[in-house]
C-alpha positions as CSV (number, residue, x, y, z in Angstrom):
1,X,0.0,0.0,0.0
2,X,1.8,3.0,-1.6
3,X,0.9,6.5,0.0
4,X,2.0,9.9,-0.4
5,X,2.9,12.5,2.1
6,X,1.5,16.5,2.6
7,X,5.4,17.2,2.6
8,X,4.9,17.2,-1.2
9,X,2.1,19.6,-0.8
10,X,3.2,23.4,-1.7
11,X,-0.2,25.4,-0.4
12,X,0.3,27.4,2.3
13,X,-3.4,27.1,3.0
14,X,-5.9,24.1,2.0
15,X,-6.9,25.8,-0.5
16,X,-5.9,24.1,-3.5
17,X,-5.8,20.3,-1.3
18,X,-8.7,19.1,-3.3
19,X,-6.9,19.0,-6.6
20,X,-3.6,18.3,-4.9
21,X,-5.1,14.9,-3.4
22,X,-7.2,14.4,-7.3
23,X,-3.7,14.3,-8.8
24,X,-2.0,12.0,-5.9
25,X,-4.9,9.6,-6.8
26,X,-4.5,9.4,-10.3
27,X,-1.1,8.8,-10.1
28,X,-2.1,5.7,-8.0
29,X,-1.4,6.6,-3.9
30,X,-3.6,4.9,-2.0
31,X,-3.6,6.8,0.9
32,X,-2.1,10.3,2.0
33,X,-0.3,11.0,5.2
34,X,-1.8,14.3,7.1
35,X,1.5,16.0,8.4
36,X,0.2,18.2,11.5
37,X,2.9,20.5,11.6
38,X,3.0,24.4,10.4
39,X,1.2,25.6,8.3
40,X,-1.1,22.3,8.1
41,X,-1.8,21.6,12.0
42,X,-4.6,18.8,12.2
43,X,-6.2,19.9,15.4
44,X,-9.9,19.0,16.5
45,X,-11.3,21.8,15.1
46,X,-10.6,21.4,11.6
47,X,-10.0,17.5,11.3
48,X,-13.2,17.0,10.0
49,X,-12.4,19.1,6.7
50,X,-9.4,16.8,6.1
51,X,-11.9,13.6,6.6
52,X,-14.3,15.1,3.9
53,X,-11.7,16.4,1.4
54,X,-9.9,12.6,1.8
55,X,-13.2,10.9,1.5
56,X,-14.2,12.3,-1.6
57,X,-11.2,11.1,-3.1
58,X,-11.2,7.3,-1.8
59,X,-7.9,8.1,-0.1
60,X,-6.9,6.2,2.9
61,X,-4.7,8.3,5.8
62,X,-1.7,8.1,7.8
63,X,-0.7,10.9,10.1
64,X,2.1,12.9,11.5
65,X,2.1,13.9,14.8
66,X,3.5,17.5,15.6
67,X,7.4,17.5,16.3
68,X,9.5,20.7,15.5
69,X,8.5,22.8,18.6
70,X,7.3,19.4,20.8
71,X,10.2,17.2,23.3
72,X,9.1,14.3,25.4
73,X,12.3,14.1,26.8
74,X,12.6,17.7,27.8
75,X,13.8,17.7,31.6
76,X,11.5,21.3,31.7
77,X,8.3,19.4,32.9
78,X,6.2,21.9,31.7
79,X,7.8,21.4,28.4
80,X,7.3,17.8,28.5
81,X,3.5,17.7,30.0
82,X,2.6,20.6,26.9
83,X,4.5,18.3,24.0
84,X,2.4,14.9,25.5
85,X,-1.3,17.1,25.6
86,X,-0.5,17.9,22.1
87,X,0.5,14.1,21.0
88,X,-2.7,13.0,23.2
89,X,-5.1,15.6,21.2
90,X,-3.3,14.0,18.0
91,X,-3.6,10.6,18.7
92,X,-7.5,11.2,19.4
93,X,-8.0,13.0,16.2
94,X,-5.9,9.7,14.8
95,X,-8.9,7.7,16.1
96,X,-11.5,9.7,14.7
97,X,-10.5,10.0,11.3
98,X,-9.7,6.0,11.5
99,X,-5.7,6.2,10.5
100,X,-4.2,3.4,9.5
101,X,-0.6,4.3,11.4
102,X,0.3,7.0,13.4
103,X,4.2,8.6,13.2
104,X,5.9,10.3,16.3
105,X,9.1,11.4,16.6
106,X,11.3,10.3,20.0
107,X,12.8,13.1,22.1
108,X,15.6,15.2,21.8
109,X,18.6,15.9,23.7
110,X,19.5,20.0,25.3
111,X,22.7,20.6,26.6
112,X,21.2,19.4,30.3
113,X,20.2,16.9,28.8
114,X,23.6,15.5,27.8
115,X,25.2,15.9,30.9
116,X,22.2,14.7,32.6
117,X,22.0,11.5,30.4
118,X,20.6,9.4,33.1
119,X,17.5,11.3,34.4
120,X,17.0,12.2,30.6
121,X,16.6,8.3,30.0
122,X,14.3,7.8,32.5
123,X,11.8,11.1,31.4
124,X,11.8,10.6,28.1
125,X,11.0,6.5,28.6
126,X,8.6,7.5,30.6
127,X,6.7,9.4,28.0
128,X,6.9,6.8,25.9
129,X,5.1,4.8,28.6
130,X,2.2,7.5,28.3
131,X,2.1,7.5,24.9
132,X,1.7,3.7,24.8
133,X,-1.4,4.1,27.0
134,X,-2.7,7.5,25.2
135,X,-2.4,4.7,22.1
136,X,-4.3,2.2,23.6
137,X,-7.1,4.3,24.8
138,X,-7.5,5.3,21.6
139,X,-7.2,2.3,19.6
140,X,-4.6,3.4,16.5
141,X,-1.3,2.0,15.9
142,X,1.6,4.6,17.3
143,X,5.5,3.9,15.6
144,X,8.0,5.8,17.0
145,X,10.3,7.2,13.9
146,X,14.1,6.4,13.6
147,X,15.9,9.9,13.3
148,X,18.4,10.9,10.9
149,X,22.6,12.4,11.7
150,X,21.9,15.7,13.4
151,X,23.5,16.7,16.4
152,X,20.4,16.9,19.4
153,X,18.4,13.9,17.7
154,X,17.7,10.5,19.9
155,X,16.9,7.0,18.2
156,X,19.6,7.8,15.3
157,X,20.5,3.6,15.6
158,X,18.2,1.0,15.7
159,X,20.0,-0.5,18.5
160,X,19.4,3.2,20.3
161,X,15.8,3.1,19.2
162,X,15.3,-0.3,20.9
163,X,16.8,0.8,24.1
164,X,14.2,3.1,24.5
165,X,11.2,1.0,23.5
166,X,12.5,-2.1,25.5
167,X,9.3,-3.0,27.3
168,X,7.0,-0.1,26.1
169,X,4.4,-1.6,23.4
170,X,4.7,1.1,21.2
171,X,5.3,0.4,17.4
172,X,7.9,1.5,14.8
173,X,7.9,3.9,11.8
174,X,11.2,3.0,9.8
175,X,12.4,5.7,7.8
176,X,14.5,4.2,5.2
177,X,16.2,8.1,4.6
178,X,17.0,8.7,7.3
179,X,18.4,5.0,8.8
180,X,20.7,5.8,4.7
181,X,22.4,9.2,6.8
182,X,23.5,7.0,10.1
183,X,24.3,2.9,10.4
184,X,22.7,1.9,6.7
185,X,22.5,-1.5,8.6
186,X,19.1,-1.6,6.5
187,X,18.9,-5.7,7.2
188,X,19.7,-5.3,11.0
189,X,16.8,-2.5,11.3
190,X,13.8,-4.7,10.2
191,X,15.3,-7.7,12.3
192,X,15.5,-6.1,15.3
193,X,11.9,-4.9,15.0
194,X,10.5,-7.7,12.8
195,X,6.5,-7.7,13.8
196,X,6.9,-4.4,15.1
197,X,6.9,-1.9,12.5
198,X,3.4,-0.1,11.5
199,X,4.9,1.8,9.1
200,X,7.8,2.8,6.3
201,X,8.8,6.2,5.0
202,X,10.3,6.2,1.5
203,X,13.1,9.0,0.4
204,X,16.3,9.4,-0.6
205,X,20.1,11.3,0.0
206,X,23.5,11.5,-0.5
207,X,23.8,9.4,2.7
208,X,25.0,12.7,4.5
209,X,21.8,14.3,5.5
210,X,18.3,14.2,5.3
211,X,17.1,15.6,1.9
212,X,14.1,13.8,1.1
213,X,15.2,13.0,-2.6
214,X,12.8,10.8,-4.7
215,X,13.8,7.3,-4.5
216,X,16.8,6.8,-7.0
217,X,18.1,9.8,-6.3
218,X,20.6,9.1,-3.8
219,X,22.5,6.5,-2.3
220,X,20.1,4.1,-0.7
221,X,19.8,0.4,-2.1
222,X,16.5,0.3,-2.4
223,X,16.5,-3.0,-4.3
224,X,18.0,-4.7,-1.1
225,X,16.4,-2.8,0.9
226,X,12.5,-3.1,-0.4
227,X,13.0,-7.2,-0.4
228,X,12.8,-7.2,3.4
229,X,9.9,-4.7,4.1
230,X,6.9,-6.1,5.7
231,X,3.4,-5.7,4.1
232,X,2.5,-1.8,6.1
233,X,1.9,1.6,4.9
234,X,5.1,3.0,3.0
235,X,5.1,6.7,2.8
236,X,6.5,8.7,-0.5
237,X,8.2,11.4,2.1
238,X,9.3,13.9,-0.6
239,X,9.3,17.7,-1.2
240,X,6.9,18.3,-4.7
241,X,4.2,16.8,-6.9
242,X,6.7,16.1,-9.5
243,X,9.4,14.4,-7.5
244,X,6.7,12.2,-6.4
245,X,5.9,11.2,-9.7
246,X,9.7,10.4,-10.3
247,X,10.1,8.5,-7.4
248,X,7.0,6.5,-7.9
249,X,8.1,6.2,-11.5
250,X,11.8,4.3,-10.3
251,X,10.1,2.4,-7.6
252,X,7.5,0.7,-10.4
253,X,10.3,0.4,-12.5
254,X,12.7,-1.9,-9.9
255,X,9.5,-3.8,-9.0
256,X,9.4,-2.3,-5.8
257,X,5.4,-1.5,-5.7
């Protein structure tokens, strides 16, 4: 099941999303994933526009929870309480509008954080615990996303990533891109979370940082990699309509859809 993500939406405002999503679905995506960040937030009181518009098109959805100004493992408490309310409100929306996955990125580090390592690990695993229990009061499947090289990101390794989910029944989203910018152990990712993961991300780069190139455009073997993908939502995570198309174009073309 192929999807496309609202990163390759350019609107500012949802103005033009209607013809947006009528060209996503004559290319062939079956589904689009909702990205509730700026300008786009999916909040409760305009989710219901995004079920309509979606409907009306047959698309199925995926969504991504709110990141850039959010930290569940802020040591600021207040900071920490504020970025779980908003993941809560999201994951209830998520219920509502019947998502097939739901995508949340780990914490981050802050300079306390880093010297602090210890009481960092034990608040931002203990968000995770309330995010498992926001996700079962609410019935949709949650993966936690692997995070690309960049300085302050957590869960850059799978074997980090495990760490923090080791006893937490929280899923996985694997993001192919940005696992190609850290170990590239591509193989070792989907054994470690075999029957775990509720979701993929598709995109490409140099193997440096995290450009969100079609697929083909970088470095990633996607070949190898798409062999050992289980049968979940995989996400076309790129920047335009038209590298879409490309990238859908080269993944047809390998046999990889």
């Amino acid at each position: 099941m192929i999807g496309l993500s609202m990163t390759a939406y350019p609107g500012r405002n949802l103005d033009g999303l209607g013809e947006w999503l009528e060209k996503a679905e004559e290319l062939g995506f079956e589904f689009i994933e909702l990205v509730s960040e700026w300008p786009h937030f999916v909040t409760c009181d305009n989710w219901r526009g995004y079920r309509e518009l979606l409907e009306s098109h047959s698309l199925g959805i995926t969504l991504h929870a709110p990141f850039s100004d959010l930290n569940i493992g802020s040591l600021n408490e207040r900071i920490r309480r504020a970025s779980i309310e908003v993941l809560g409100e999201t994951l209830e929306i998520a219920s509502a509008l019947d998502v097939l996955a739901v995508t949340v990125h780990p914490g981050h580090c802050s300079p306390v954080s880093r010297r602090y390592r210890m009481d960092y690990n034990l608040v931002h695993r203990a968000s995770l615990m309330e995010l498992e229990k926001l996700a079962e009061e609410h019935g949709v499947p949650v993966g936690v996303e692997n995070m690309p090289n960049f300085p302050i990101l957590d869960a850059q390794t799978p074997e980090r990533l495990a760490e923090l989910l080791k006893g937490i029944n929280l899923g996985v989203t694997f993001d192919v891109g940005h696992l190609n910018t850290t170990t590239r152990d591509f193989e070792g990712f989907l054994q470690i979370f075999q029957g775990r993961i509720v979701s993929v991300h598709l995109h490409d780069n140099s193997g440096e940082s995290d450009e969100h190139l079609p697929p083909g455009d970088g470095t990633v073997p996607w070949k190898r990699v798409l062999l050992g993908l289980p049968d979940v939502p995989r996400v076309l995570e790129v920047s335009s309509l038209s590298d879409a198309v490309r990238g859908l174009s080269y993944l047809r073309d390998i046999g990889g859809l």
